[in-house]
N, C-alpha and C positions, 0 to 999 in steps of 0.2 A: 024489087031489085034485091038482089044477093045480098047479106049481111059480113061488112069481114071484120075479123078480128085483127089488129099486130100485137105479138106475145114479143116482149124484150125481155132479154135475159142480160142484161148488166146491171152489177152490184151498185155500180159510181152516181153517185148519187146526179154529177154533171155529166152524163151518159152521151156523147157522140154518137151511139146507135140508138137513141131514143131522138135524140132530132131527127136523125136520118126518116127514121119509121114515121114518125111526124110529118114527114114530107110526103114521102108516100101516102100516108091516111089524108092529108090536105089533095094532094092529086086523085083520090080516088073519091073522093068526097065532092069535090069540083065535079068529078061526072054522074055525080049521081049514086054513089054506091053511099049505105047507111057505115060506116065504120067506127070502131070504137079502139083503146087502145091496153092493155094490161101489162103492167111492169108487174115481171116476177119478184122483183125485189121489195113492193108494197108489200105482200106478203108477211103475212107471221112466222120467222124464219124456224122457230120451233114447227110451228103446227108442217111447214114445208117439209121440215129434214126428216120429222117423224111419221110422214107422211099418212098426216090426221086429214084423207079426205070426205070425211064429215065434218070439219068446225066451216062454222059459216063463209069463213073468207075464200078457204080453197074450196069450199062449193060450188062460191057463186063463180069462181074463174073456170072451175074446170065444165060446168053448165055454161058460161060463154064460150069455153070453146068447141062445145056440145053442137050448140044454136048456130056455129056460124058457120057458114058456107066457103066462105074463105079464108086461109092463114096469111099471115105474114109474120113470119119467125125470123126475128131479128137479135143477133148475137155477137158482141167484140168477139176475137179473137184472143184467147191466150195458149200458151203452146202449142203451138199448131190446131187447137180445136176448137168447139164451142165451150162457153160460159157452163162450169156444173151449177149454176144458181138456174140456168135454163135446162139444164140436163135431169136438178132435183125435181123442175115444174113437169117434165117430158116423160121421166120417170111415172107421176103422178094418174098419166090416160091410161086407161086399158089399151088392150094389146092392138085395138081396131077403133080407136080415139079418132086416127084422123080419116078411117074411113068415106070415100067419097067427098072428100075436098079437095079442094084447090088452092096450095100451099105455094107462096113467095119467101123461096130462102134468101136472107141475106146476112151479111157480115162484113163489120169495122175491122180498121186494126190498121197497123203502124208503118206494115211492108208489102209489096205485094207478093212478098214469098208467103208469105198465109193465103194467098187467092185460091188456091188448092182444099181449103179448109170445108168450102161449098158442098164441095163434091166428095170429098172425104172422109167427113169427119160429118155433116150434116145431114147430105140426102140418105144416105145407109137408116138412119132413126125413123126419118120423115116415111121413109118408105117400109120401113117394120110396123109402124103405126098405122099401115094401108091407107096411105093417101092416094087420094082419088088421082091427083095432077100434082107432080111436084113441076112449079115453070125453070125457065133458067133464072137458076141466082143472080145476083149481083153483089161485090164485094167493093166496099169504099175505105178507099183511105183516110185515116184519121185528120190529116191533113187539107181533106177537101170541105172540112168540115169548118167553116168560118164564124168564130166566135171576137163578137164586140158589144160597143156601147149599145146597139140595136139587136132587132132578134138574129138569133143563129140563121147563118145562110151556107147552101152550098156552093164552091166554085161550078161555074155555068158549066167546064165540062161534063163533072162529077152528075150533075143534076141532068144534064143532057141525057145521059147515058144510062140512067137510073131511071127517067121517066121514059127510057124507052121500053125497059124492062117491064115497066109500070104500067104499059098502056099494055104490054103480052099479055100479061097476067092480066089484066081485066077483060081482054078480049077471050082466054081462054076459059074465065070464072062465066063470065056471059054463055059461050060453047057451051059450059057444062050445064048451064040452068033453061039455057033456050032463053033468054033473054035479048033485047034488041039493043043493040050498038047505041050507046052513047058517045058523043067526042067525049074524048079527053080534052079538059078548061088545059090551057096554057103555060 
């Protein structure tokens, strides 16, 4: 089975695009897919900004995204674009990094006049990087984003709409490798 990665690019330590990605590696993990998860912000922000790709830490991230078969780049929104703490990690691949993958753009954020951000400001990168498949994005509101005494949840629509995304994108990752159809868990 296909291996994916989700690369988050927010600073916030209580990151709404890091649940969000959390849900998605939960739904793709439910069918079967091995996934794992890299917050660009673990990172040693020195060795990041100086873009020291030999010290061990960005090694080992930029060798996982080497290895993986699938992306899911996941990004709040700030002025109209993605996260530069994801743009220093993106900076990072050579010029055909995402060569022949199958990349899930997404992105948080506060309005949906950033929903535009997908297509604007994200696939243009994704697609200089030679990615194999970029699928359709999806963009979540911060709001859908439900935080209390129990673990973060998304409102049913948000999650609806996202695991439909969720299930493309894995049928598409499947296409690419000749792999056979798993349901998608629930």
């Amino acid at each position: 089975m296909p291996q994916l990665l989700a690369i988050t690019g927010s600073p916030s330590l209580n990151s709404r695009t890091a649940v969000v990605a959390d849900h998605v590696l939960r739904r793709l993990s439910h069918a079967g897919f091995t996934t794992a998860h890299l917050s660009v912000r673990e990172l040693p922000a020195a060795d990041l900004l100086s873009a020291r790709r030999g010290e061990p830490e960005i090694r080992r991230a930029l060798e996982a995204v080497a290895e993986a078969d699938g992306l899911v780049i996941a990004t709040p929104v700030y002025k109209a674009a993605y996260s530069g703490l994801l743009k220093a990690f993106l900076d990072l691949l050579p010029q055909d990094g995402l060569a022949g993958k199958t990349v899930f753009p997404l992105a948080t954020g506060g309005s949906l006049a950033h929903v535009l951000t997908i297509d604007y400001a994200l696939r243009p990168v994704l697609a200089a990087l030679g990615a194999g498949h970029v699928t359709a994005g999806r963009f979540v509101l911060d709001s859908s984003v439900e935080r209390g005494a129990g673990p973060d949840r998304l409102r049913p629509e948000a999650e609806l709409d996202l695991f439909q995304a969720v299930d493309e994108f894995a049928g598409a990752l499947r296409a690419a490798h000749g792999t056979a159809a798993l349901s998608a868990a629930p």
